[in-house]
C-alpha positions, 0 to 999 in steps of 0.5 A, spaced: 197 406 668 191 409 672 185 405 670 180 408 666 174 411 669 167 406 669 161 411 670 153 410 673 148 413 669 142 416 672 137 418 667 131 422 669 124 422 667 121 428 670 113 425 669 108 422 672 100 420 672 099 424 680 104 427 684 103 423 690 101 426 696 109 426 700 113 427 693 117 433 693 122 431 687 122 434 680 115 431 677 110 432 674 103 430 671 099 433 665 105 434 661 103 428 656 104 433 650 112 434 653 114 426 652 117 427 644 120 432 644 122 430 652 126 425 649 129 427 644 132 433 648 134 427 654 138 423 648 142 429 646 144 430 652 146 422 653 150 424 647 154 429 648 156 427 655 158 420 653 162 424 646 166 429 650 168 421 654 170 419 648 164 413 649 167 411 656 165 404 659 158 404 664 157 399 670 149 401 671 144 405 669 137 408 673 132 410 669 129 414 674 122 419 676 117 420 676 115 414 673 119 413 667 114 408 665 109 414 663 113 413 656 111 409 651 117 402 649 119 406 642 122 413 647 124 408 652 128 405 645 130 411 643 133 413 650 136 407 652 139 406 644 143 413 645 146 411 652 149 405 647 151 409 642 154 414 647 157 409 651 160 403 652 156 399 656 158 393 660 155 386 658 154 385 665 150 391 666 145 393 672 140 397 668 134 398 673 128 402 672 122 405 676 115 403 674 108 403 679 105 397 680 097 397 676 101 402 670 104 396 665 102 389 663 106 384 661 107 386 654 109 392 657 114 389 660 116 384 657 118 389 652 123 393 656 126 387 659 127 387 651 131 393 651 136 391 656 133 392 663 135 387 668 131 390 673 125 392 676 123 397 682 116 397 684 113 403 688 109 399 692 109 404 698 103 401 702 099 393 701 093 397 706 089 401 702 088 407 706 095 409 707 095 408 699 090 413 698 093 418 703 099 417 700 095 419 694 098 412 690 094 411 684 094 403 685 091 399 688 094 393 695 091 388 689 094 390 684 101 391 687 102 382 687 099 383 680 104 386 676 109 382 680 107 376 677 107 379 671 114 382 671 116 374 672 111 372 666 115 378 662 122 374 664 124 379 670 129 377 674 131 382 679 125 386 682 126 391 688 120 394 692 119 400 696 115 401 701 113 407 705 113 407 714 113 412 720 105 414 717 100 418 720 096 413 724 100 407 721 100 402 727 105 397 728 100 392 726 098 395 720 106 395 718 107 388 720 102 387 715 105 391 709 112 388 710 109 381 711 105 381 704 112 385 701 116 378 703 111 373 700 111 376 693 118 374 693 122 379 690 130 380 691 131 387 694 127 391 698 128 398 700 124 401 706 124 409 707 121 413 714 116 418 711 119 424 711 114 431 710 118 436 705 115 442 704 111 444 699 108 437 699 100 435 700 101 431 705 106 435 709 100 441 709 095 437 712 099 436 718 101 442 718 093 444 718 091 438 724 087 433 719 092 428 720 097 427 726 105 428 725 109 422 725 111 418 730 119 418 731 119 412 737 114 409 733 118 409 726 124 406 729 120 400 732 117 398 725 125 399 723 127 394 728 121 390 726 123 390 719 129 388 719 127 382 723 122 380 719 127 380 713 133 377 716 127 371 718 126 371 709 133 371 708 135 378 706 140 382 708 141 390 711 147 392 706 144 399 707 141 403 712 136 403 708 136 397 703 135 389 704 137 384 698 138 376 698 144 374 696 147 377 690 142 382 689 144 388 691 143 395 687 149 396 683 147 403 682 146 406 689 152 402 692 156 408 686 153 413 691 155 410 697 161 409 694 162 416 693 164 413 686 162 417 678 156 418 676 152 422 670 145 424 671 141 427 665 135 430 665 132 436 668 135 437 676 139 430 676 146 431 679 152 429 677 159 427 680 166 427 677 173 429 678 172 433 684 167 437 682 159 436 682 154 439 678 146 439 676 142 441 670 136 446 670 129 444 674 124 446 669 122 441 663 121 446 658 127 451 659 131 443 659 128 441 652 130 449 650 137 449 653 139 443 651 135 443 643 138 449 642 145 450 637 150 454 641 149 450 648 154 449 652 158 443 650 158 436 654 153 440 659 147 443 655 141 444 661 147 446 666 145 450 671 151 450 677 157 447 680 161 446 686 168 444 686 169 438 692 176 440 695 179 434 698 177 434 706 170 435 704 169 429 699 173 425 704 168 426 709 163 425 704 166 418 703 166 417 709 159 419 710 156 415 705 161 409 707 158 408 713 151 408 710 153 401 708 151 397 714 155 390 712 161 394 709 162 401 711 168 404 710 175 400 707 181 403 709 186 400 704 180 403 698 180 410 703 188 410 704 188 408 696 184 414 694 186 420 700 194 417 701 192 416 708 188 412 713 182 415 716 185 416 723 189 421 720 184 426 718 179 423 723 182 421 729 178 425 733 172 423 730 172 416 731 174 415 738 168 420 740 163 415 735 167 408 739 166 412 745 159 413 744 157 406 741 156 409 735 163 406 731 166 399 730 172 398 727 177 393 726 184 393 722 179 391 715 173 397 716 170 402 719 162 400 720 156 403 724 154 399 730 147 396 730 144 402 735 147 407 730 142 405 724 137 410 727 142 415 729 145 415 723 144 423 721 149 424 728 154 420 726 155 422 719 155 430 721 161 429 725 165 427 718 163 433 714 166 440 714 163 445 719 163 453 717 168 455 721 173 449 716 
């Protein structure tokens, strides 16, 4: 008997206090007088995905942004009692949420942690106040320890920081810095992401224009080697390229990504991945609060905007893509053989051999991995797993 599907919720919350300088994701500010009918629209959808599943069991939920923490504890409620309603939660569920340092208090907090969420990630970014300000974070250096010490006060368990590198006019001193006051606040997960500048962004127009300096590529992999040095020293682990925790604290919620394993995404422009087939749901937060309100919306997906169906070759290059993002895992070969019916060598074969010859691939009897050289090349290796046109 196949076992039954265990999913991952991600649930959006498209607001914010600012848009920060770098942002490029589907936020945005001044839209306080949406939150209501925005969460009513939101547990709609929650309801009818998890109807349509006939209440199927969940292994995580992220509740994403935007900043969800814009919202009041009484919607934070509402949305997260719907997603028990329409699921099936498992007690020992990772529900995490995103919040900015400076923005909520311990009652605050200890509230949400009430509602069942076990962790926390923090968007700290930065501890030097320039940086923040170019950024255009909206809390202080000062105020990033402070929420900390009163997410412990609240009973918090589990927290994650993000932090920012690769900066204009960031040193390698000005990193060390940052990274050496990220360790001392002792949380349990750490995530580390090199400045990409997306288009449209603020931050990306000013380069454009010459008021800040491109970023520095040479530069941003020595901080990246020196932050994994750093972390190793104070006890964390790379389990992702990306991403370092203590033992035990992984995130639960990305590793279903990596895994190339099912996830429900609600909310305006949040993605979902089931049954070879991925989809997405309309950007704009009022025509989602219509679509989804109105009585002949489209059941289980009411805010759905498009589709693309993942044939077979593609979502085993996908899986082996987001497989080796896993630096201490990577890619199992008995879970690929079990879900392709073949081992990777039988579609890959080519592939792999030029990425050993390059230094680039390790692989045993167990796993396929990324060399530690690999971690900065990343991008190259993965596009050798995925369909190019003329396929």
């Amino acid at each position: 008997m196949k076992p039954e599907t265990t999913y991952s919720l991600y649930l959006h919350i498209p607001f914010c206090r600012k848009k920060c300088t770098y942002c490029d994701f589907n936020t945005y500010a001044g839209m306080d007088d949406s939150f209501a009918e925005y969460t009513a629209a939101l547990c709609r959808e929650i309801r009818l995905m998890g109807d349509h599943r006939r209440r199927p069991p969940v292994r995580t939920i992220f509740i994403g942004g935007g900043t969800p923490t814009v919202l009041a504890i009484p919607q934070l409620e509402q949305i997260l009692q719907a997603c028990f309603t329409a699921f099936d939660i498992l007690p020992d569920a990772e529900i995490t949420s995103e919040a900015n340092p400076g923005t909520v208090d311990e009652s605050y907090l200890r509230k949400l942690l009430s509602l069942g969420v076990n962790r926390l990630s923090f968007g700290a970014q930065s501890f030097n106040p320039a940086e923040l300000q170019m950024l255009g974070r909206i809390h202080s250096a000062e105020s990033i320890g402070q929420t900390i010490a009163a997410a412990r006060r609240a009973g918090a368990r589990n927290l994650n920081v993000d932090l920012i590198y690769g900066l204009p006019n960031q040193k390698l001193s000005d990193w060390r810095y940052t990274l050496e006051r990220a360790i001392a606040l002792g949380v349990e997960h750490i995530s580390l992401y090199s400045l990409t500048l997306e288009r449209g962004t603020a931050l990306r127009a000013q380069v454009v224009r010459g008021e800040l300096p491109p970023p520095d590529s040479d530069l941003a992999a020595d901080m990246y080697e020196l932050a994994d040095a750093l972390l190793a020293e104070a006890g964390f682990r790379q389990y992702e390229i990306s991403n370092w925790a203590k033992p035990g604290f992984r995130c639960e919620h990305n590793l279903t990504y990596w895994r190339n394993q099912p996830y429900l995404g609600m909310g305006p422009g949040a993605h979902s991945f089931e049954n070879h087939r991925r989809w997405w749901n309309v950007r704009s937060v009022p025509q989602y609060i219509e679509t989804v309100a109105a009585q002949n919306a489209p059941h289980p997906h009411p805010a759905l905007a498009d589709f693309e169906t993942i044939d077979r070759r593609l979502e085993m290059g996908e899986t082996m893509m987001l497989g080796l993002r896993l630096t201490a895992d990577g890619v199992s070969r008995a879970d690929f053989s079990a879900r392709f019916g073949v081992p990777p060598e039988a579609v890959f074969g080519a592939e792999i051999a030029k990425l050993k010859a390059l230094g680039l691939l390790h692989t045993d009897s167990q796993r396929l991995k990324l060399t530690p050289a690999a971690r900065l090349l990343g991008n190259l290796v993965f596009a050798e797993f995925l369909p190019t046109n003329d396929e």
